[in-house]
C-alpha positions in Angstrom: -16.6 36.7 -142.6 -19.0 35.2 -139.9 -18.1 34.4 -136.2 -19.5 31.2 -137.0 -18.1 30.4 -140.6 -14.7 31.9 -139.0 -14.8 29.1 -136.0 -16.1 26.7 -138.4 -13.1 27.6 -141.1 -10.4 27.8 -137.8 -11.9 24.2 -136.7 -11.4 22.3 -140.0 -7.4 23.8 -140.3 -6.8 22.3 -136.7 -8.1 19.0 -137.9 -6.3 19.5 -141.3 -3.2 19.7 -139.4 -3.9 16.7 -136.7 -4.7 14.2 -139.9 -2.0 15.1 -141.7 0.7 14.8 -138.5 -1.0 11.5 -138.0 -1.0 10.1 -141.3 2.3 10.9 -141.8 3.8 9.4 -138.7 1.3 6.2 -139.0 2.9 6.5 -142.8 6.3 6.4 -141.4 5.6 3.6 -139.6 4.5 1.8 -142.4 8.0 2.6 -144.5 10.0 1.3 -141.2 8.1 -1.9 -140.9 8.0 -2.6 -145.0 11.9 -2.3 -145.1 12.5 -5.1 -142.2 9.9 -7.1 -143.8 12.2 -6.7 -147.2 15.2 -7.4 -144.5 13.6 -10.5 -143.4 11.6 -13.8 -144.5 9.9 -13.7 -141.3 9.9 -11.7 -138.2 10.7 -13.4 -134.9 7.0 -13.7 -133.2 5.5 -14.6 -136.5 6.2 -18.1 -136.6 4.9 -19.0 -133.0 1.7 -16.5 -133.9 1.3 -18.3 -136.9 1.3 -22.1 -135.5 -1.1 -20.7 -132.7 -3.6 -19.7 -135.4 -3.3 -23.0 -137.3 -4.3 -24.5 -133.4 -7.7 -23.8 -133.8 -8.8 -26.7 -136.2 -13.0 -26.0 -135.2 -14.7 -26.7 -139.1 -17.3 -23.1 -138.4 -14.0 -20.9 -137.6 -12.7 -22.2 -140.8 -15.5 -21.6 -143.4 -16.4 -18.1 -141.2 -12.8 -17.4 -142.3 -13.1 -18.4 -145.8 -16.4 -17.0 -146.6 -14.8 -12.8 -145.0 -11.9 -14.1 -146.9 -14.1 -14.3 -150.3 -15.7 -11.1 -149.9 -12.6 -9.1 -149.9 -11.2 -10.8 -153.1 -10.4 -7.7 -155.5 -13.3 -9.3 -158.2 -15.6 -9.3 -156.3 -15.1 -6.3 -153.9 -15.1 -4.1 -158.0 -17.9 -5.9 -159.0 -20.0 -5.3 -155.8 -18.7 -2.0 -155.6 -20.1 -0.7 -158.9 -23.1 -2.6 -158.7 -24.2 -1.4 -155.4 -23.6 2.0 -156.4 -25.9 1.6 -159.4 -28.6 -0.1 -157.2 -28.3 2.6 -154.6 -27.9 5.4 -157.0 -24.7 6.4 -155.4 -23.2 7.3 -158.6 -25.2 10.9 -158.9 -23.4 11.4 -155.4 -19.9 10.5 -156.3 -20.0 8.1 -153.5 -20.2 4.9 -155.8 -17.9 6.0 -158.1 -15.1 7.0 -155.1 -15.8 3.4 -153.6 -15.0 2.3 -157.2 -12.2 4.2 -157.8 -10.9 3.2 -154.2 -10.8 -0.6 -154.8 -8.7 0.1 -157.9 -6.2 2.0 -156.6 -5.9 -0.2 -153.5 -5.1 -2.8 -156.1 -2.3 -1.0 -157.7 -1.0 0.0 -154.8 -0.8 -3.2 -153.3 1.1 -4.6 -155.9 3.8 -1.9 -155.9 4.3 -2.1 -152.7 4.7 -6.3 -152.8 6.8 -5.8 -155.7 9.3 -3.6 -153.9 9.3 -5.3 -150.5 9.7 -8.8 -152.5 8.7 -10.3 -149.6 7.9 -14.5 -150.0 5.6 -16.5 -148.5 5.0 -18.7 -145.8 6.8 -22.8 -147.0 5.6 -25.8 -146.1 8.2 -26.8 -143.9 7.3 -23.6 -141.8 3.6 -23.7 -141.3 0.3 -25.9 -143.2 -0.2 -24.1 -146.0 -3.3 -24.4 -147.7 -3.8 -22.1 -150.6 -0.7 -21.8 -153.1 0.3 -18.3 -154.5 2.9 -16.9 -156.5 2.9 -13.0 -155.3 5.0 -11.7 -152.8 3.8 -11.6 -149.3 3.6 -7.9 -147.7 1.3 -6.5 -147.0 -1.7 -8.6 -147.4 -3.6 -7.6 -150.4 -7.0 -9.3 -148.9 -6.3 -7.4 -146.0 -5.6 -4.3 -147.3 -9.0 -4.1 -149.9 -10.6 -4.9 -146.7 -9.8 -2.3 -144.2 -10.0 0.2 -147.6 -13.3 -0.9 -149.4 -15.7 -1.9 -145.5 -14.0 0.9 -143.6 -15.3 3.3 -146.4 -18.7 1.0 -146.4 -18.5 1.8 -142.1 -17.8 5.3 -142.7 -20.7 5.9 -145.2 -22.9 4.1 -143.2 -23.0 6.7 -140.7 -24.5 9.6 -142.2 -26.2 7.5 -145.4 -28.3 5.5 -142.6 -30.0 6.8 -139.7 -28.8 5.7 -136.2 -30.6 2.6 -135.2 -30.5 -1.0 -135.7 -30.0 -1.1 -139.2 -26.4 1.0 -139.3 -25.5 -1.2 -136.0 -26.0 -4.1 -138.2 -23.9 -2.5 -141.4 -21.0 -1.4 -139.5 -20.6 -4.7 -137.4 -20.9 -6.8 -140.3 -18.0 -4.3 -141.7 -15.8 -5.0 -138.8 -16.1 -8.6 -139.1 -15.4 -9.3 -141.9 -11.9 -6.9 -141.7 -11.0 -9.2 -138.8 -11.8 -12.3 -140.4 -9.9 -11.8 -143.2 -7.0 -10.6 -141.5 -7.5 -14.2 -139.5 -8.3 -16.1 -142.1 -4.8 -15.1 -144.2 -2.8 -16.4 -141.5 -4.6 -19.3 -140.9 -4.6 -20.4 -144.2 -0.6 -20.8 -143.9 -0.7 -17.8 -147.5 0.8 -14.6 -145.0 2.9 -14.2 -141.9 1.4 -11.9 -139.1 3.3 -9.5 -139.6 1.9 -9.3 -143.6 -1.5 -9.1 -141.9 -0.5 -6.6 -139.4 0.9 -4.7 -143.0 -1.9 -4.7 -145.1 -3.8 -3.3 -142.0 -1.7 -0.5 -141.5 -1.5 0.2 -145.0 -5.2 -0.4 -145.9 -5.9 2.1 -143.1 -3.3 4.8 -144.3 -5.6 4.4 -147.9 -8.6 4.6 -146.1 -7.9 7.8 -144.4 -6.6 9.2 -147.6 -9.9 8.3 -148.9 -12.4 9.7 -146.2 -10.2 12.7 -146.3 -11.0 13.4 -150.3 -14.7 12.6 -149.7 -14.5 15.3 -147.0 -12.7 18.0 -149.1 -14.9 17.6 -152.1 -18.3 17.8 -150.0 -16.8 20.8 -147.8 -15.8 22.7 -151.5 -19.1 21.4 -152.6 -21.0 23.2 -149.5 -18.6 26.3 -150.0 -17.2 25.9 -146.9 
């Protein structure tokens, strides 16, 4: 074997290891958090973060909100998904059809994870709410096809489009509307902070699953 393909090979097992420490304590953290959020309606801060959010009453912040909101609705991110992978011819890369496969499983996952938590939703007498839902409440499921389908859209970007303006502009736009969503659910009076703070965690944990597999395959693709 090569000096170089050795280093190389000795390099990619030390980062092997580093993910996988990290994903399982991040992944730990997760569990810990899901089981007080099955333990409790509400966590302590989330009531005073929530009525902080609801504050802000400006008409822009609200339909900003509601518009990031839209574009991570499970529908639509599917739909988009498969279509922009046909447009972009993606699909010959596996690229498309990973982003594809990735919003469905974030979907599934999501609801397994509400169904055991059983967490339920922000009540009227609590905090404005002002979209009604029948699904349990952690983690967020907007937030979580979020993080997982633009923080696969952020990563691609930055070896699908050459450094410049153009990749600025894809990634920010990615990051924004992550954040917004994650705003927009709690201002909305549908999830508790806490929820939010979930799905984030938990979209992320699917995220780096994800990046990870698009990693492997390339690297076994290359032969390296």
């Amino acid at each position: 074997m090569k000096p170089k393909t050795t280093a190389r090979r000795l390099a990619s097992d030390r980062w092997e290891r580093v993910f996988w420490i990290s994903w399982l304590l991040a992944a730990l953290g997760f569990v810990v958090m899901a089981a007080f959020a099955a333990a409790a309606d509400y966590f302590p801060a989330d009531l005073w973060l929530a009525h902080r959010f609801q504050d802000v009453d400006a008409a822009a912040f609200s339909e900003a909100l509601d518009a990031a909101s839209r574009l991570a609705e499970m529908p639509l991110v599917v739909v988009g998904a498969l279509g922009a992978a046909l447009g972009l011819g993606l699909l010959a890369r596996h690229l498309g059809a990973t982003w594809l496969v990735a919003a469905l499983v974030v979907s599934l996952s999501n609801r397994g994870v509400k169904f055991l938590v059983d967490r339920p939703r922000p009540t009227d007498d609590l905090v404005e709410v002002s979209e009604k839902t029948s699904s349990a409440a952690f983690p967020s499921g907007h937030v979580t096809a979020a993080v997982l389908v633009y923080g696969f859209i952020f990563y691609l970007a930055s070896f699908l489009i050459p450094a410049g303006l153009l990749r600025f502009l894809v990634q920010a736009s990615c990051v924004v509307v992550i954040v917004l969503t994650a705003l927009q659910r709690v201002h909305a009076g549908v999830h508790w902070p806490s929820d939010v703070l979930g799905g984030l965690l938990f979209g992320s944990l699917l995220l780096a699953l994800l990046i990870w597999g698009h990693r492997r395959f390339h690297s076994l693709a290359a032969g390296t």
